[in-house]
C-alpha positions as a printed Julia matrix, in Angstrom:
297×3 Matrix{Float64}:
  16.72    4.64   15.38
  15.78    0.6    14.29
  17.72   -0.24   11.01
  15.77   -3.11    9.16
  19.29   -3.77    8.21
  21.1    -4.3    11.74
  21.06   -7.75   13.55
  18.47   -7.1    16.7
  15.41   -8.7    17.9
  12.46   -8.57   15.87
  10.04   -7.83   19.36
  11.51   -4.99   20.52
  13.1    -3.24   16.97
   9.97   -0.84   17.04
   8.11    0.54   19.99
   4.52   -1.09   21.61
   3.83    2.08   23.34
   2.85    5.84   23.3
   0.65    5.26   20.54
  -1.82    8.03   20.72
  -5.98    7.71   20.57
  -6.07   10.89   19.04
  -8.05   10.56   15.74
  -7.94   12.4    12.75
 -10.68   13.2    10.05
 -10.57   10.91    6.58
  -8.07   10.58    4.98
  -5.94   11.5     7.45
  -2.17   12.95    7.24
   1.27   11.12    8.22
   2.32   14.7     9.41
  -0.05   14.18   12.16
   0.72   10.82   13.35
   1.87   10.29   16.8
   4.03    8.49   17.08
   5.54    9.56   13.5
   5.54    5.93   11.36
   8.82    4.68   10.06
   8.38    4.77    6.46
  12.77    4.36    5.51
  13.27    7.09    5.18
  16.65    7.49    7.19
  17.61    3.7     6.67
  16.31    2.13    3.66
  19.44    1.78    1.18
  18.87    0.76   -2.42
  20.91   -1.38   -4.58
  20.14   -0.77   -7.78
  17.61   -3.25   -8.24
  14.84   -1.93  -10.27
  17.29    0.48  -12.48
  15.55    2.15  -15.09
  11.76    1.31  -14.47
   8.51    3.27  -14.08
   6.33    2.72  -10.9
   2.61    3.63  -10.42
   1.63    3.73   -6.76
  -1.8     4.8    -5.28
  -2.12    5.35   -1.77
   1.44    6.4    -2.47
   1.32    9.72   -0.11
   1.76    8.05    3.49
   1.63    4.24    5.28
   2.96    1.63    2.89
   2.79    3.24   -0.05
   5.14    6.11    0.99
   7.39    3.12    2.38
   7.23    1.72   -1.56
   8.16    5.27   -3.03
  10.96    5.74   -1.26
  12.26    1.74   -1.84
  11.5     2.17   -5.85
  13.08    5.09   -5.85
  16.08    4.47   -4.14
  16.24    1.4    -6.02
  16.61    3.83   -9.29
  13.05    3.49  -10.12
  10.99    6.75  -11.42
   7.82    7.12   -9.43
   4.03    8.34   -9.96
   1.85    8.29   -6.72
  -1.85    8.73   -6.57
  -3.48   10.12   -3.78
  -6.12   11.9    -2.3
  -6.43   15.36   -3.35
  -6.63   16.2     0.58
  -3.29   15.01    1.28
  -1.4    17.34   -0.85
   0.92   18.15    2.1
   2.22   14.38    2.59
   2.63   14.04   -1.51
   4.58   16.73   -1.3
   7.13   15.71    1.11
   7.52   12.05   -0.59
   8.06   13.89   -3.98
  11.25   15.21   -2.39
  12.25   12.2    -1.09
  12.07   10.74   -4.8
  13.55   13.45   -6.45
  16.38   13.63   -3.52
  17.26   10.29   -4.75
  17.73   11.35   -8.2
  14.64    9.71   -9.34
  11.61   11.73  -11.32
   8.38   12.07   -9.3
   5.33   12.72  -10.36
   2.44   13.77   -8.23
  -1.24   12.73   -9.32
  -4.14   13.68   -7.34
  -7.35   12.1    -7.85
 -10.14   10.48   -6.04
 -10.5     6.79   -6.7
 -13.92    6.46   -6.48
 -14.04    8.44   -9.53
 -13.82    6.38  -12.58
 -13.47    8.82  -15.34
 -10.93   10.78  -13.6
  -9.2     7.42  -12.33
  -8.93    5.94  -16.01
  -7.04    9.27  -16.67
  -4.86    9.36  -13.66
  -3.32    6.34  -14.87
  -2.56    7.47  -18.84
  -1.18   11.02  -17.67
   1.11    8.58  -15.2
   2.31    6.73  -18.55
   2.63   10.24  -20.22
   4.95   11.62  -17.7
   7.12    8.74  -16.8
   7.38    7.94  -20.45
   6.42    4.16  -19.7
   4.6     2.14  -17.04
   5.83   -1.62  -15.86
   5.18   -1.69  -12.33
   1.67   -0.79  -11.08
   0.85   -1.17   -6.9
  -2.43   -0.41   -6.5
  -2.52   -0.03   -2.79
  -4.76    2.76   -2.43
  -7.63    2.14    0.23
 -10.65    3.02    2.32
 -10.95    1.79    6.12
 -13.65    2.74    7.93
 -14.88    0.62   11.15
 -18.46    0.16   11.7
 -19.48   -1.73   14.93
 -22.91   -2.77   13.62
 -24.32   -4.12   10.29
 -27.8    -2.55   10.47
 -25.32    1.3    10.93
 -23.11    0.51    7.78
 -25.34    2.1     4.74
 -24.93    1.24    1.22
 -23.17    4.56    0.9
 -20.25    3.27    3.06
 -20.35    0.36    1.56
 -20.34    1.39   -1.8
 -17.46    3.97   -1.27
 -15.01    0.83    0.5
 -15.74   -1.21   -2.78
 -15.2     1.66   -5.56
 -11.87    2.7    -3.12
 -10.35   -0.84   -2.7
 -11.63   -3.1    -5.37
 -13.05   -1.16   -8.26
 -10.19    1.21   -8.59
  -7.62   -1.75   -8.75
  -9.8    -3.14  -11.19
 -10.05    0.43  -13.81
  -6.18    1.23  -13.13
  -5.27   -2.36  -14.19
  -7.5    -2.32  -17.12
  -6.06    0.69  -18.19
  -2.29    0.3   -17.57
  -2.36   -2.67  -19.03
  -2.16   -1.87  -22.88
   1.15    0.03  -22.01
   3.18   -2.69  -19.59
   5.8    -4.61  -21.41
   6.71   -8.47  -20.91
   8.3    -8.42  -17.8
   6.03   -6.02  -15.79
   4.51   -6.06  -12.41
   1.48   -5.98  -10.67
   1.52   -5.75   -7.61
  -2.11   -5.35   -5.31
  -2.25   -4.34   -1.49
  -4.76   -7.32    1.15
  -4.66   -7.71    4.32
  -4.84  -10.36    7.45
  -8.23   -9.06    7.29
  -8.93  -11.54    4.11
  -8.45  -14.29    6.62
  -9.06  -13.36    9.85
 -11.76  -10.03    9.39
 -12.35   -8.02   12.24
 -16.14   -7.87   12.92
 -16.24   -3.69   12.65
 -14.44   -3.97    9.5
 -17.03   -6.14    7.67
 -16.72   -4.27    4.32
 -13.36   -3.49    4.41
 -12.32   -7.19    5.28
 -14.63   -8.57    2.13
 -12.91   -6.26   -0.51
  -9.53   -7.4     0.84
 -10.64  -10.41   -0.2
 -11.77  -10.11   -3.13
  -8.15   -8.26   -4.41
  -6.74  -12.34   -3.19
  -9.17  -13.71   -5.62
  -8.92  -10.95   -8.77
  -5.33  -11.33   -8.34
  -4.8   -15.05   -8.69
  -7.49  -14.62  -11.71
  -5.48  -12.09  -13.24
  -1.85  -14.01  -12.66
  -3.07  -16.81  -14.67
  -4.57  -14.83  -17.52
  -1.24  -12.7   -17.89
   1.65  -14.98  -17.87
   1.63  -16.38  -20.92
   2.27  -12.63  -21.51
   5.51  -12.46  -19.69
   3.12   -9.96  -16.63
   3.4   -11.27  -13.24
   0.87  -10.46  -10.42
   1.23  -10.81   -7.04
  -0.02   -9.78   -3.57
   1.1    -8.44   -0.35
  -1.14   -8.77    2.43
   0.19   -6.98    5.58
  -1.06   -7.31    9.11
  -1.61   -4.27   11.33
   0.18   -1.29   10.13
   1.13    1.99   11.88
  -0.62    4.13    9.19
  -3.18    7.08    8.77
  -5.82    4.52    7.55
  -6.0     3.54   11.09
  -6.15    6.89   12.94
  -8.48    8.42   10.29
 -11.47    6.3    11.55
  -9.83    2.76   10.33
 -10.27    1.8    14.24
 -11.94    2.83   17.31
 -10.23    5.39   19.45
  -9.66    3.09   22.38
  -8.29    0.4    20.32
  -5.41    3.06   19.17
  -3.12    2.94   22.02
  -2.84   -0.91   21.94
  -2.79   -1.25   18.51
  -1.2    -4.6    16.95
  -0.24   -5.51   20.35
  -2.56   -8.77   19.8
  -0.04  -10.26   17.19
   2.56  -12.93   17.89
   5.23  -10.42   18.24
   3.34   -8.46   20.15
   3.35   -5.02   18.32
   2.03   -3.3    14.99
   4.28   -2.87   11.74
   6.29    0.0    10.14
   6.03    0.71    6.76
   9.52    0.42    6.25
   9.61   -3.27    7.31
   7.31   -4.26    4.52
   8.43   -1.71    1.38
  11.22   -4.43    0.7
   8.42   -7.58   -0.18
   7.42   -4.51   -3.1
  10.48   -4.55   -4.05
  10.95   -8.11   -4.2
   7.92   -8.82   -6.16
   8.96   -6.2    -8.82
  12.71   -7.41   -9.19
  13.7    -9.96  -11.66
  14.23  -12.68   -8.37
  11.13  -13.39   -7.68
  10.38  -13.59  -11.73
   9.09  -17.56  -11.0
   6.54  -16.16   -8.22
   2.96  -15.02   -9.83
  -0.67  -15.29   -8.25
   0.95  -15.54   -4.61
   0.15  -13.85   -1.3
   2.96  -12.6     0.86
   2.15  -12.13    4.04
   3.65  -10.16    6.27
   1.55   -9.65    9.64
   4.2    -9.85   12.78
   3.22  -14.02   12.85
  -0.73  -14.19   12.72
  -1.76  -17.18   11.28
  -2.99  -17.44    7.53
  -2.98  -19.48    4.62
């Protein structure tokens, strides 16, 4: 079993191999995965860093945001997820992991390219934690497309409501109800740097959370709100089995980065953490990137 928390060498802490080309339909489900990500959840140990606070996460059923769950949680935070009403099954195995902690969990399934039902995701969150003051809005929609002239304003339309609009309602509305000394905290990628050309839409609203957040850091701090972003590289997730990538590119995947092999959501959950703790309280409109070496700005 790699421990992020054991001396070794970074190359060879998680395997480059056996990774499978079978595909699954959208959304896709962690319980299908092969190999099965690492998401902590028999080595992350919390320290009581985030005592007492109340965590919104979409996306929060599998990949990172399952990886952030089980952090906040063990970190003594009580935690909301949002996810896809499809992948019931995976909420319901994180919301034992929370509540095995000791935490509250609260499960809230909801489609985000549905405004109306979005905007009220968010204020039953703040009803059943009893407070909001971190928000991750890491929910997202991958789907590769090898041509322009194939990807139709449908697709297109569904990426943007997914990754950019969604950040932009759930903010909006969670906003009224986070205290001086909240977090914001918004999911990239090394696609906003380096975009794949079959992710074309994809790459562009990964951008575009970069830009709204560095907007958005400067208009809240004078209000005591910090925003920040994480921008991983390639990730062992469903996103990328659930037509996020090709088939044949599965079985090699993130074996073109410096270190030579794709993340684990557990080796990313602690930047989350950081960026919601009281350290990093100096640090607003930044990018942390975390992508195995590939170079960005």
């Amino acid at each position: 079993m790699a421990d992020q928390y054991t001396f070794t060498n970074p190359v060879t802490q998680y395997t480059n191999e056996n990774f499978s080309d079978r595909q699954q339909g959208w959304p896709g489900l962690d319980t299908k995965m092969t190999p099965k990500a690492d998401h902590g959840e028999d080595t992350y140990r919390g320290s009581g860093r985030l005592e007492g606070r109340k965590a919104l996460i979409t996306g929060g059923d599998s990949g990172i945001g399952r990886a952030v769950a089980i952090a906040y949680a063990r970190e003594g935070v009580d935690v909301a997820i949002n996810y896809h009403p499809e992948e019931q099954k995976d909420a319901e195995s994180v919301r034992k992991l929370i509540e095995d902690a000791g935490r509250k969990a609260v499960l809230l399934p909801c489609d985000l390219m549905d405004e109306d039902a979005t905007r009220r995701m968010v204020n039953d969150a703040v009803e059943k934690l009893g407070g909001l003051d971190i928000l991750v809005n890491n929910g997202s929609r991958q789907q590769y497309c090898d041509d322009i002239a194939d990807l139709t304003s449908a697709d297109f339309d569904a990426t943007f409501k997914t990754n950019v609009y969604a950040m932009f309602w759930i903010t909006q509305e969670a906003l009224p109800h986070m205290p001086a000394g909240s977090t914001i905290i918004n999911t990239s990628s090394i696609q906003a740097y380096k975009p794949s050309d079959h992710l074309l839409d994809y790459a562009t609203t990964k951008a575009a959370i970069n830009t709204f957040s560095k907007g958005l850091a400067q208009q809240l701090a004078p209000k005591g709100i910090r925003v920040n972003v994480v921008a991983p590289g390639p990730f062992w997730t469903p996103l990328q089995v659930s037509g996020g990538q090709p088939k044949e590119a599965l079985p090699e995947f993130g074996q073109s980065t410096p270190m030579g092999r794709s993340g684990q959501p557990a080796e990313v959950a602690g930047a989350y953490v950081y960026l919601a703790s009281a350290e990093s309280g100096y640090v607003t409109g930044e990018t942390l990137n975390i992508n195995g070496g590939m170079v960005s700005p």
